[in-house]
C-alpha positions as CSV (number, residue, x, y, z in Angstrom):
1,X,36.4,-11.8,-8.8
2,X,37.8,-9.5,-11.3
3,X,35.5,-11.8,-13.8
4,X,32.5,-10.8,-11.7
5,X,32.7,-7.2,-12.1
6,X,33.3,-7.0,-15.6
7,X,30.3,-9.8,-15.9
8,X,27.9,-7.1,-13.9
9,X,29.2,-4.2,-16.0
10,X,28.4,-6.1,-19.5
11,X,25.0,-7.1,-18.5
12,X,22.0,-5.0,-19.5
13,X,19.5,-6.4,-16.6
14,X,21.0,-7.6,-13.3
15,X,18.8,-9.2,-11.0
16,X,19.3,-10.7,-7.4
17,X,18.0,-13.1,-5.2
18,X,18.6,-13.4,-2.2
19,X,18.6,-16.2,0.7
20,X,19.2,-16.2,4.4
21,X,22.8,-16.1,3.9
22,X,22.7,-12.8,3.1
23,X,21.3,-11.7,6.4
24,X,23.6,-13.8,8.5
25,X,26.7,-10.9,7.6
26,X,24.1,-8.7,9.9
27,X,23.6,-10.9,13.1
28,X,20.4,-12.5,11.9
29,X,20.5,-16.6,11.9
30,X,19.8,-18.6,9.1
31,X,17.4,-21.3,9.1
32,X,19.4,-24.8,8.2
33,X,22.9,-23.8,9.0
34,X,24.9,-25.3,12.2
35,X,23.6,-22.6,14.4
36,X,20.3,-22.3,12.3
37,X,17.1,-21.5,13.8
38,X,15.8,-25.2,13.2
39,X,18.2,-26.7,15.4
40,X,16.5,-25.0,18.4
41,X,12.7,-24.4,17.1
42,X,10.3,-26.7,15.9
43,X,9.9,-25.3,13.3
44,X,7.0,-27.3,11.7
45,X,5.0,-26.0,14.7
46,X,6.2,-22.4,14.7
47,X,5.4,-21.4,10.9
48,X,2.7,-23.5,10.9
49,X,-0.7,-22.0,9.4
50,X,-3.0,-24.6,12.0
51,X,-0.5,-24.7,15.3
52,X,-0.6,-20.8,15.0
53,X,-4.3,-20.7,15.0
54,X,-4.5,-23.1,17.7
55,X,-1.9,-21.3,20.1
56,X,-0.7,-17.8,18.7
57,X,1.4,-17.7,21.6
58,X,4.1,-20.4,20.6
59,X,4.8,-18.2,17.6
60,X,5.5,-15.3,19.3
61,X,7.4,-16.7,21.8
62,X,9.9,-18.3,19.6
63,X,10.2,-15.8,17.1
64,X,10.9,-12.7,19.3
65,X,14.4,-12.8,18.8
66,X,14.0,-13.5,15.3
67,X,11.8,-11.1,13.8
68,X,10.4,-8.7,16.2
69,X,13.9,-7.0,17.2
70,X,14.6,-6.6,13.6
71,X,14.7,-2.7,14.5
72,X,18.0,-3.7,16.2
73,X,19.8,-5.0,13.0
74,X,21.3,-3.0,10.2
75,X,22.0,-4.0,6.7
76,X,25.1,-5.8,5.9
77,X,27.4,-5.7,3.1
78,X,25.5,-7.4,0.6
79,X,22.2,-4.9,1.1
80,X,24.0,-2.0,1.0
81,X,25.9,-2.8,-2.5
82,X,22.8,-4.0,-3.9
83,X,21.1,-0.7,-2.7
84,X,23.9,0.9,-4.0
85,X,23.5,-0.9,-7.7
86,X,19.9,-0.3,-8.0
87,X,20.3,3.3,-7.8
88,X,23.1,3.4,-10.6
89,X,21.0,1.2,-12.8
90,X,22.7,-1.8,-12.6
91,X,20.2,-3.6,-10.6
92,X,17.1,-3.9,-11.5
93,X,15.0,-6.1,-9.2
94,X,15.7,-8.2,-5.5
95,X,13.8,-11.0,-5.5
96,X,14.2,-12.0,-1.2
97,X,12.8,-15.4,0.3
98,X,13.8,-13.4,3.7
99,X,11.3,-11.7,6.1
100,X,13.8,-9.5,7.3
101,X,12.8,-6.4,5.7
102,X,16.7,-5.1,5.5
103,X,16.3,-4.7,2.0
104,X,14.3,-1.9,2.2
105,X,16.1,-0.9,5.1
106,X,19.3,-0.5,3.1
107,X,17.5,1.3,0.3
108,X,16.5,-0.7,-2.2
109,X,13.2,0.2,-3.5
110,X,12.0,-2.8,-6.4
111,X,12.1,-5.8,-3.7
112,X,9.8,-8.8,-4.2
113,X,9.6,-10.6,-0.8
114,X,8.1,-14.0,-2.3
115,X,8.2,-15.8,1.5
116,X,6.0,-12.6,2.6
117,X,6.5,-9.9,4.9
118,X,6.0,-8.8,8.3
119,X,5.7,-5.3,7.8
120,X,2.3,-5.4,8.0
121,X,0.1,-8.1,10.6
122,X,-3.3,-8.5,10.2
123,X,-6.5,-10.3,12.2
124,X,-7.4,-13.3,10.9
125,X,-11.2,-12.9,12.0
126,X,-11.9,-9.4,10.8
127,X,-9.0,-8.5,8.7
128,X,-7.8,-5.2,10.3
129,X,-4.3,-4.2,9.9
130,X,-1.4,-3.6,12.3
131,X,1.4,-2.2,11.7
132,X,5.4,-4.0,12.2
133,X,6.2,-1.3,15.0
134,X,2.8,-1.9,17.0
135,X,3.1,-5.6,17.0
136,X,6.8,-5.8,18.0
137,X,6.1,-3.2,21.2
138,X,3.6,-5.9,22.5
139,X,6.1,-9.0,21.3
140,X,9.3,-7.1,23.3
141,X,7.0,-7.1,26.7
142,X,6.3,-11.1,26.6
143,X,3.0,-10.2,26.1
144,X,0.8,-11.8,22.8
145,X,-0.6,-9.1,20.4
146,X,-5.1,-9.6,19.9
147,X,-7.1,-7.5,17.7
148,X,-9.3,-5.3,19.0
149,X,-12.1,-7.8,17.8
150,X,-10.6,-10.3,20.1
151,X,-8.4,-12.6,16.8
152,X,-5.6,-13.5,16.4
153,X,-3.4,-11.3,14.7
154,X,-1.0,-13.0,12.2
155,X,2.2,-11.6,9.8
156,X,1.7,-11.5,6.0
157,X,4.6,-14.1,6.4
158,X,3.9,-17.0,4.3
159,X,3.5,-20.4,7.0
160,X,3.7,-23.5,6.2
161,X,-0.3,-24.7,5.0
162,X,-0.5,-21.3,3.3
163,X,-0.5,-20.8,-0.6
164,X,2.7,-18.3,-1.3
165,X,1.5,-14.3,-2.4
166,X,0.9,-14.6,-6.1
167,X,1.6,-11.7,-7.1
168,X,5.3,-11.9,-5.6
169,X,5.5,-15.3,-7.3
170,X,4.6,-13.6,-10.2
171,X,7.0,-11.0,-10.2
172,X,10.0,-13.1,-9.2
173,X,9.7,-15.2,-12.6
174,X,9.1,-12.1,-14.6
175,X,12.3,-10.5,-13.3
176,X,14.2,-13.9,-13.9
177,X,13.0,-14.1,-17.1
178,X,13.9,-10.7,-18.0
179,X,17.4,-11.5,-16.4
180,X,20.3,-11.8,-18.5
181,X,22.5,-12.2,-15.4
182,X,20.9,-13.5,-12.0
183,X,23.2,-12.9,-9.0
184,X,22.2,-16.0,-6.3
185,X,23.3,-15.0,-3.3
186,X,23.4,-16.6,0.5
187,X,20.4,-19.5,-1.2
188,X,21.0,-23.3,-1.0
189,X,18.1,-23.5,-3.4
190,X,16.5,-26.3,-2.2
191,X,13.2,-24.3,-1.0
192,X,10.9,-24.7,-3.8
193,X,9.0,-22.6,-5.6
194,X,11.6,-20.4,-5.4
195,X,14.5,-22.7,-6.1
196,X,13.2,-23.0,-9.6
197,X,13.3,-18.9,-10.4
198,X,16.9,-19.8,-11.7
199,X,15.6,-21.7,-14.0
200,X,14.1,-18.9,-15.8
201,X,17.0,-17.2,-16.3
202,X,18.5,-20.2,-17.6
203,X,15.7,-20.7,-20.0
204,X,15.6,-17.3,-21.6
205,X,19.1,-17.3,-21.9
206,X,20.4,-15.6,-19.0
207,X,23.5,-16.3,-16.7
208,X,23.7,-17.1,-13.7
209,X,26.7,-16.3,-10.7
210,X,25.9,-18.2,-7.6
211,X,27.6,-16.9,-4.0
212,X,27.0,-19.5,-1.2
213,X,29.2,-20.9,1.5
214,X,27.2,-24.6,0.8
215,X,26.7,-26.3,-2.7
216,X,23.5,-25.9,-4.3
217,X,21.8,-27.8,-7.0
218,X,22.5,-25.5,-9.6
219,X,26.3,-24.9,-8.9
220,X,27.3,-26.5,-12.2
221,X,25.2,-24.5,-14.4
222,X,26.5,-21.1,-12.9
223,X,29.0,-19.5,-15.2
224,X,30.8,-17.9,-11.8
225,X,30.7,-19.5,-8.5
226,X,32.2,-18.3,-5.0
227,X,31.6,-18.9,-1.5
228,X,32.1,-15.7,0.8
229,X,29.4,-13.2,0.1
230,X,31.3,-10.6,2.2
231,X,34.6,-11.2,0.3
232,X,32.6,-11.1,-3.4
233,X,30.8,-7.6,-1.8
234,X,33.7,-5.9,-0.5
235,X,35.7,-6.8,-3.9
236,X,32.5,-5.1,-5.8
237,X,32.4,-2.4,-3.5
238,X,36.0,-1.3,-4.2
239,X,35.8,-2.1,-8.0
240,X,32.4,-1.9,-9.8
């Protein structure tokens, strides 16, 4: 890991992106892993754009372990060290495909959340805006959050039937282009569009380091490649 650390320090623009592995290290479950959320949601029904308009209630339901007591987890290892990296100005940029907003909570301040976010929830009839904290009081009492019109009130969290934010999009390939090193961590890459933002780095001549306990697609063309994010973070915690 040694060879990681001195990679970081060489580079002139560090970016990272981050997958649900990340957020695992703070008590949050991952999506396809062996105790993923998948194996006990459907999930094609619970992120989905037309069953949520149809029942708002299944939603809620099955994600109110999930996302709306994310006041109730902290950041783990791996936010904190890249908080810790953007302030000395070795990171530049965290592109996230979570919806955990822990991130921010750790400090990091240039995050591009390309899956959406649920910081803010909105109507889909009239468009007014809620705010996280107001939705997850009325999520935590069983009870479904309405608008004040009577709608449905939705997270900007990107469901399946619903075009990704653009301007995230857009952001995450100008940061991997820009990238001369692109840390992967906790990703299997196989969500697309964002499995592909490697390949920008790769393109422009970048490198990429990849951390994840599964293979992923691009394992061969990673110049470093370890499994244990917690390991890799403690090791640049104590060296770089």
């Amino acid at each position: 890991m040694q060879r990681l650390v001195e990679l970081i320090a060489q580079s002139s623009y560090v970016v990272a992106f981050t997958g649900a592995g990340v957020s695992t290290l703070s008590g949050i479950r991952d999506f396809r892993g062996e105790d993923g959320l998948y194996k006990t949601v459907d999930a094609d029904r619970v992120f989905n754009i037309h069953a949520f308009v149809d029942d708002p209630s299944y939603y809620y339901r099955n994600t109110r372990r999930f996302i709306y007591d994310l006041d109730e987890k902290r950041p783990g290892i791996v936010h904190t060290e890249l908080a810790r990296l953007e302030e000395t100005g070795i990171v530049r940029a965290v592109i996230t495909q979570n919806i955990d907003l822990l991130h921010q909570k750790a400090g990091s301040r240039n995050v591009i959340e390309v899956h959406g976010t649920p910081s803010v929830h909105r109507c889909l009839d009239c468009g007014r805006e809620y705010a996280f904290a107001h939705v997850a009081a009325i999520v935590k009492r069983g009870e479904v959050p309405w608008c004040v019109c009577g709608g449905a009130i939705k997270p900007d969290v990107t469901f399946f039937g619903e075009a990704l934010p653009a301007a995230a999009i857009e952001g995450a390939v100008r940061e991997c282009s820009r990238a001369d090193l692109l840390l992967v961590l906790g990703s299997s890459l196989v969500v697309t569009p964002a499995a592909h933002f490697p390949l920008y780095t790769l393109d422009h001549g970048g490198r990429l380091v990849i951390v994840n306990r599964m293979p992923t697609p691009l394992d061969r063309t990673a110049t470093l490649r370890y499994d244990e994010l917690e390991e890799v973070f403690l090791f640049i915690r104590d060296h770089l």
